[in-house]
N, C-alpha and C positions, 0 to 999 in steps of 0.2 A: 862171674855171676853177680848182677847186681843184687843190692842189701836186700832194698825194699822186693825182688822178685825172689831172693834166698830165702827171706823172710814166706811168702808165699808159699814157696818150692816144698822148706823142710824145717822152717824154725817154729817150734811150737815148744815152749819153756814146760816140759813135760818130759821127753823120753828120756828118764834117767835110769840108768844101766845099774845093774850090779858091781859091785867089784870085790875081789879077795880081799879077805883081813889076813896077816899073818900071824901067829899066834905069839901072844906076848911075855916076860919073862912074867909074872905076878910080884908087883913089889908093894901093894898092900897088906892090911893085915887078912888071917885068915877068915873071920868074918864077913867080911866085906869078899873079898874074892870066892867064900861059898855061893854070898848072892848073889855075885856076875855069874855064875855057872850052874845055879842050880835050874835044874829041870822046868819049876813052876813058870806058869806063862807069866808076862806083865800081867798088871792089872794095877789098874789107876783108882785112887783111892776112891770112895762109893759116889757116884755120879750122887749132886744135890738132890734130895728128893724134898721139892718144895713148892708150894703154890704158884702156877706160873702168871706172871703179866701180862703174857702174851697171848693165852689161849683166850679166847675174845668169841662172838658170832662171827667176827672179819674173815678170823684166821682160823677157824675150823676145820675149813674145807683144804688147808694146804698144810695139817699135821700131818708128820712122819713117824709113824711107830718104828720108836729107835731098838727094837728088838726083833723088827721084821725085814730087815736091810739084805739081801740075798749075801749069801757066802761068809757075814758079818760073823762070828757067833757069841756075842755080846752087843750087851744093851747102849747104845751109843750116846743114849740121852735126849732130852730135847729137841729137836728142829722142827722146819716147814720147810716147803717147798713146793714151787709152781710156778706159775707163769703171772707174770703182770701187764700192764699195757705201758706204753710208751709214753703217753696223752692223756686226759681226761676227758676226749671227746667221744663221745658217745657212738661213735663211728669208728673210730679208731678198733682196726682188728690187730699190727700187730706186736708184739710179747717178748718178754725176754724170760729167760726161764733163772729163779736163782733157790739156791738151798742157804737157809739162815740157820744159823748154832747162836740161842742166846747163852752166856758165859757161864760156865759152871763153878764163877766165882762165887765166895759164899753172899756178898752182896753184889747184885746187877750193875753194873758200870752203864751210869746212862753216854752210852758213845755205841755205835756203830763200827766199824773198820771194816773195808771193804777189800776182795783182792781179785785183782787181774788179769788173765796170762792174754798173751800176746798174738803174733799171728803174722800181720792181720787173717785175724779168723778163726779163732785157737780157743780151744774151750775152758772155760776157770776151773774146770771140774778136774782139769789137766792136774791144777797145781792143787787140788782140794785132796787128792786119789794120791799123790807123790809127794809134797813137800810138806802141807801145814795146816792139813784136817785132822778130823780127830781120828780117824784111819788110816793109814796108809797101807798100798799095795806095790813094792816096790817091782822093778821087770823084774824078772827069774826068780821070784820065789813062787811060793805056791800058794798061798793063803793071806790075807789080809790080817794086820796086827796092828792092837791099840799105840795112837803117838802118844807119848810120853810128852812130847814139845808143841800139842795140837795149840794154833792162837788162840781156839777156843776159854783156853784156861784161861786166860788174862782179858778177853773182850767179847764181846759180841762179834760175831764174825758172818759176812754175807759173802758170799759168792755169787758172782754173774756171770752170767755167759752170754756177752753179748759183743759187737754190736747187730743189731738183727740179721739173722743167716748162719748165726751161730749154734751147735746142737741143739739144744732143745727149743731153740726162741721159734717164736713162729712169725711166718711175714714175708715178705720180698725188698729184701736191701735197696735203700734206693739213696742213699747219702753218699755223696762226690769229697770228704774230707770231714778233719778231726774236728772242725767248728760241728756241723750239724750231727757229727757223732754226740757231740758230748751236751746236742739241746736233746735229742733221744731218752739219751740217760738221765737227762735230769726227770725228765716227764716219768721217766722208769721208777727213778726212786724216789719222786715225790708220791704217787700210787705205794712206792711201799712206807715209807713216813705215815700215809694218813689209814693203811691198812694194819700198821704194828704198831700205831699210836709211840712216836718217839719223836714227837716235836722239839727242836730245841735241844735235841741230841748233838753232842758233837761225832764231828764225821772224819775219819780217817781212809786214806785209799791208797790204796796198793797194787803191787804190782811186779812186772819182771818182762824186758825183750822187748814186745814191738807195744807193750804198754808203758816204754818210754816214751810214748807218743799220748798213749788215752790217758795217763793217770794226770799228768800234767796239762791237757784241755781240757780235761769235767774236771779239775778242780778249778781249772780259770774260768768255768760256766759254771761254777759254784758261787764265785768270788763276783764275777757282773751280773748274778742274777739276784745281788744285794738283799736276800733273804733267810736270817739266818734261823728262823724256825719251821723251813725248809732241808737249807742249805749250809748248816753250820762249823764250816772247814775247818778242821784242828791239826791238821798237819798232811803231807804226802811220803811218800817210802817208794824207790821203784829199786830193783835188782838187773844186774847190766843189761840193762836199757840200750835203743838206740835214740839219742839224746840230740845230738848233731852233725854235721855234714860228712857222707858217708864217707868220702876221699881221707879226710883229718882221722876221721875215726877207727876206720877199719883198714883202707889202702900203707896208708902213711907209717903206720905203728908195725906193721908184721913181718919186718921183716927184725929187728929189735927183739918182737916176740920172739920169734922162733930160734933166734940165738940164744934168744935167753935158757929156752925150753931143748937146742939141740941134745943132751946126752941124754932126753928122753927120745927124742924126734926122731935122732940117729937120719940126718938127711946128708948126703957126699959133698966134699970141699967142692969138689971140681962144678956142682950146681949152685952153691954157696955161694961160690967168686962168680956167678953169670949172673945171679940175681943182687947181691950187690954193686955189679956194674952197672945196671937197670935204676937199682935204689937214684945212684948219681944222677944216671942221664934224666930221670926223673923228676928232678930238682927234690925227690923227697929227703934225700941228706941232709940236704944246704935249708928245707923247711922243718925239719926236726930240731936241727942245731940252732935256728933262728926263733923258734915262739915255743916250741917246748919247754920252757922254763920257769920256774916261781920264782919272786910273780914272774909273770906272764910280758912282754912289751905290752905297748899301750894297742888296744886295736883297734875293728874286729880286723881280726888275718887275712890277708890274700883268698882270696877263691879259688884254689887248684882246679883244673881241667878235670872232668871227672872219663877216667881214662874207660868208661864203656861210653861216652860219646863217640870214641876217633873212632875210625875204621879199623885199625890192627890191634885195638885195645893193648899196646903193646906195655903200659904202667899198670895192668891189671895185675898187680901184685899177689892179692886177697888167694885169688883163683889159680894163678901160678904155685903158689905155694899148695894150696889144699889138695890138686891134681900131684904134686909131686911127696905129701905126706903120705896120700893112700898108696901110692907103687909100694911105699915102705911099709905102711901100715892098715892094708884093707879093712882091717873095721875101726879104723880112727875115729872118734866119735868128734867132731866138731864143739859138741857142748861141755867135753871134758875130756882133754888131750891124753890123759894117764891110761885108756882102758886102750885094750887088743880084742883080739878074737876070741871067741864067737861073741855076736850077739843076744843078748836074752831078749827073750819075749817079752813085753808089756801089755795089761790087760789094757790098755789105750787102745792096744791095734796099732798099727804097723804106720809109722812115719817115713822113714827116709828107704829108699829104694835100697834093696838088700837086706832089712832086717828080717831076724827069722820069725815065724810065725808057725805055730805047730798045728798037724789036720787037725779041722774041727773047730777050730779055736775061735769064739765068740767074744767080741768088744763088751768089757763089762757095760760100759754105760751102752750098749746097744739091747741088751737082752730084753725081752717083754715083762720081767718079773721087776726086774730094776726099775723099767719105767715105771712098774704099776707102783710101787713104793714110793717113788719121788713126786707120784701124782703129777708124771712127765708126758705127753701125747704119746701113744704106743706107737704112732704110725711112722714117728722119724727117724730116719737114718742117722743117729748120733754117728759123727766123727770127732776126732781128736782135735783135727782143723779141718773144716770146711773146704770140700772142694767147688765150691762156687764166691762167686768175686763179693766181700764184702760192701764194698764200694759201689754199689749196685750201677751209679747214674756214670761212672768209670771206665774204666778197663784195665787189663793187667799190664800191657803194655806199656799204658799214657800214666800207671798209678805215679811215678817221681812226679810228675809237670802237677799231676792234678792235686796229689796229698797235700793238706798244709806244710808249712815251713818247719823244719826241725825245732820243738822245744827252746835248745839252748843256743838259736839262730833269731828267734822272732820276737822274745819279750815275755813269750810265755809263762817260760819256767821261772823264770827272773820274777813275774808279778806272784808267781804261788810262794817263792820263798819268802819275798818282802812281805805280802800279807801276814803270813802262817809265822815268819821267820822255824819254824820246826819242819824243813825238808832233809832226806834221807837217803842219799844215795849208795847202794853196792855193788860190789864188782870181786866176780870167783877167779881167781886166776888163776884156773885151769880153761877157762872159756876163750877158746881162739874167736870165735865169731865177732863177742864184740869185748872184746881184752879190756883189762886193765886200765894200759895207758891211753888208750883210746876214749876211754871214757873219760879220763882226766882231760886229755886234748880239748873235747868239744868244752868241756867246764871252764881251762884257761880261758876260753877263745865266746865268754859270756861275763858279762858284768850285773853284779846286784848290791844290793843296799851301798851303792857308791862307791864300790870298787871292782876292778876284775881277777878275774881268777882267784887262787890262794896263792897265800905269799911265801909257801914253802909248801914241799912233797910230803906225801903223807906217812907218817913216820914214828907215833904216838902206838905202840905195842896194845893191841886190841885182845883183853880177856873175858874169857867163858867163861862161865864159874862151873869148879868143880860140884859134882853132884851123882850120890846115893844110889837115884834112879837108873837102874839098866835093864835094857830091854833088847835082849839080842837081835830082834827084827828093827827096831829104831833105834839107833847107837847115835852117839853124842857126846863128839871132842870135847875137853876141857882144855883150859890153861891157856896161852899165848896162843891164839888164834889168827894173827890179822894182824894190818896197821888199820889207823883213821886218823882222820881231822877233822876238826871242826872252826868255820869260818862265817858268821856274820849271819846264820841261821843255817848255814846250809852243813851239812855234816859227813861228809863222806869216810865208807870203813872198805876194805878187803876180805876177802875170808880165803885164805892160804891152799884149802884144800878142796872147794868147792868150786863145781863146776859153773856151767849159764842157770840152773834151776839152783840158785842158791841152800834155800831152805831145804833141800831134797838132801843135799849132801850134808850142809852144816846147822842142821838142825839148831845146836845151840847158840850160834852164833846170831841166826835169825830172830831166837826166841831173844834173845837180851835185843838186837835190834828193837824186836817190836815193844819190851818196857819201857827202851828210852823213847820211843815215837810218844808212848802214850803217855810220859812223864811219869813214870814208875821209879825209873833209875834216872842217874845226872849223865852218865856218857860211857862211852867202852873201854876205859880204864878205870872204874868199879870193881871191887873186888867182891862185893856184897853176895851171896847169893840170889837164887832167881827170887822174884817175891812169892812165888807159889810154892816154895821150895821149904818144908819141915824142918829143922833145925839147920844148923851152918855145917857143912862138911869141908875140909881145908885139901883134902887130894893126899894127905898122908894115912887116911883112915879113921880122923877124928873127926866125932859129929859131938857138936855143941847142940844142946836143945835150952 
């Protein structure tokens, strides 16, 4: 199954599942473990009640009463929400739809931070509903509960959904590639710069999956549209991303992966030995052993044959594999290898062929009450991703030949680092789709600020800080989390137990992520607490205040 049609098919940085906890011995004191147990719901210290900046004549008409949110039942705070235009031309009809949370810091952080999900075609509201709003609705539960880890706390935080074609945007797609995506969006959020009055703001963007592609072009139509009280780029963040050339990325590494991962896999020797017969005849052995390395040879690397070209696809690695996990494991989840059967439900609605969905069961962002709160058009069919071709002047079939050039192929991503020098890349490795090492591969196989690659694997022990706060519906690992490195601005981390929706699973990992984007924190061996965080708790029970 090729990426960029997989991506189409069923990748949408959102369906993230439930999974069992098992119950653990209590080596706290009793204190502390009454208030992991005790009955009381979370609740987040008292939302600011303060004059806003932001409520304006502009912005009137796109307030959200955060106490009228369907199914919510707490007051969420702050936002807007609606739709913008693309353009300033007076003609221009059509919109992107976004919901804004300015920060419930006790002072306003003049910066923006923006986030992404993927697709193409996939809506932000994915990752706003699942990883790192100030709600979350996880699948199989049954009610929506306050994050604890919402980015809100620490920034100003906008959600898009775009590019046009996307849920609630309104319009007909007509952009052939990530160049004229990312002049859209600029036109998108200069409309909201001069509607939320934050000229001169610094801007961060983020993201996760096939907005390895969008966060790294509109920040490079950030960076040439030389305007920084428009456009004032303070750094980029993406989560396993597809970064570079598919073959390197995803062909080449899985079969590695799935060794790595067999005593979960549980896949038979006797198919083991036929597909690493395949690895050789492939030359992907012989291209592993030869550029896989820190550093890196000097390059760029050979261009491997991209084995859905031939006729017999007979190096289609990716898909031999995935076909022969589900015999073993029918509800393998591609975005996080750990989970089995059954499927739970998500209020997203139903992504990948086979998930369950129970009678009755309405798409939260579809409902007419929902729209009517988000001051969303009532008449659109929200979906999770789009079943129409974003790339409107395209097709699904020509989408490889026609999309720009992979990020960390073309110069791209290379110009956002250099600029910014504050780029952010992660990677859950539990995520087969686009692994690990795959994403290191396309990174060896890119040169910036005057060198390639890193000059060694990433290996520097990545800490969370322990912390106070629990919230049995949004739970958050402490302690050794991960490796990272960091390299000549670019910074790459892991998170151990997190799937392709990063923030969904490793909530805390993500939150320290986003202080060090915004210069909060120095790096992921910190041991500091979060900065929003009331006194210092060390993980033995003692809280310093």
């Amino acid at each position: 199954m090729k990426l960029l049609n997989l991506f189409n098919g069923l990748l949408c940085a959102s369906s993230v599942l439930a999974t069992f906890r098992k119950p653990v011995k209590p080596t706290l004191p009793r204190s502390v473990i009454e208030k992991r147990v005790s009955s009381q719901p979370f609740s987040h210290p008292e939302i600011q009640k303060r004059a806003s900046r932001f409520l304006t004549d502009k912005t009137e008409a796109f307030a959200v009463n955060g106490s009228g949110i369907p199914e919510i039942p707490f007051d969420i705070g702050e936002s807007y929400a609606g739709l913008l235009p693309i353009s300033d031309s007076p003609d221009e009809t059509r919109k992107l739809f976004f919901w804004f949370f300015p920060s419930t810091a006790e002072q306003t952080p003049e910066e923006v931070t923006i986030w992404l999900n993927g697709g193409p075609g996939c809506s932000s509201l994915s990752g706003f509903l699942t990883e790192n709003g100030p709600f979350t609705w996880m699948a199989g539960t049954l009610a929506p509960v306050q994050n604890p880890y919402s980015w809100t706390n620490l920034t100003n935080m906008l959600w898009v959904e775009q590019p046009v074609g996307v849920g609630y945007s309104q319009g007909s797609p007509d952009i052939t590639d990530e160049v004229e995506l990312a002049t859209q969006f600029r036109g998108f959020y200069k409309s909201f710069v001069d509607t939320f009055q934050t000229k001169n703001w610094k801007t961060y963007i983020t993201g996760e999956s096939y907005a390895g592609y969008y966060v790294p072009y509109i920040a490079d139509g950030f960076i040439s549209a030389n305007d920084t009280e428009y456009f004032n780029l303070g750094g980029i963040q993406i989560n396993d991303p597809i970064i570079g050339d598919e073959t390197i990325q995803q062909q080449v590494v899985i079969l590695p992966y799935v060794e790595f991962w067999q005593n979960l896999l549980y896949l038979n020797e006797t198919f083991l030995d036929q597909v690493r017969e395949r690895q050789d005849s492939c030359n992907y052995s012989s291209y592993l052993d030869t550029y896989f390395k820190f550093p890196p040879p000097e390059g760029p690397f050979p261009v491997l044959t991209d084995p859905y070209s031939t006729e017999d696809g007979a190096c289609d690695m990716f898909d031999t594999f995935y076909a022969a996990i589900l015999e073993v494991n029918p509800c393998f989840n591609i975005y996080h290898i750990s989970e089995t059967c059954p499927h739970p439900y998500s209020q997203l609605g139903i992504v990948n062929t086979g998930d369950y969905s129970p009678p009755g069961a309405v798409i939260y962002f579809n409902r007419t009450d929902v729209k009517e709160a988000l001051n969303a058009p009532v008449d659109t069919n929200w979906l999770q991703c789009t079943d129409i071709n974003v790339f409107g002047n395209g097709n699904d079939s020509s989408r490889a030949s026609d999309a720009s050039p992979p990020p960390a192929n073309n110069g791209v991503l290379q110009r956002v680092i250099e600029y910014t020098n504050n780029t952010i890349i992660g990677s859950g490795d539990l995520d087969m789709l686009l692994s690990t090492n795959g994403t290191l591969f396309a990174i060896q196989n890119m040169t910036w600020n005057g060198a390639q690659g890193f000059s060694e694997y990433p290996s520097t022990p990545l800490y969370a800080p322990y912390h106070p706060e629990h919230n049995g519906g949004a739970l958050s690992g402490a302690g050794i989390q991960g490796v990272w490195t960091s390299e000549r601005g670019l910074t790459f981390y892991t998170a151990r137990l997190a799937g392709h929706e990063l923030p969904g699973y490793t909530p805390g990992v993500a939150y320290r992520m986003l202080e060090i984007l915004l210069g909060k924190v120095d790096d992921f061996s910190s041991t500091q607490s979060f900065t929003t965080q009331t006194g210092n708790y060390t993980g033995n029970g003692t809280i310093y205040r």
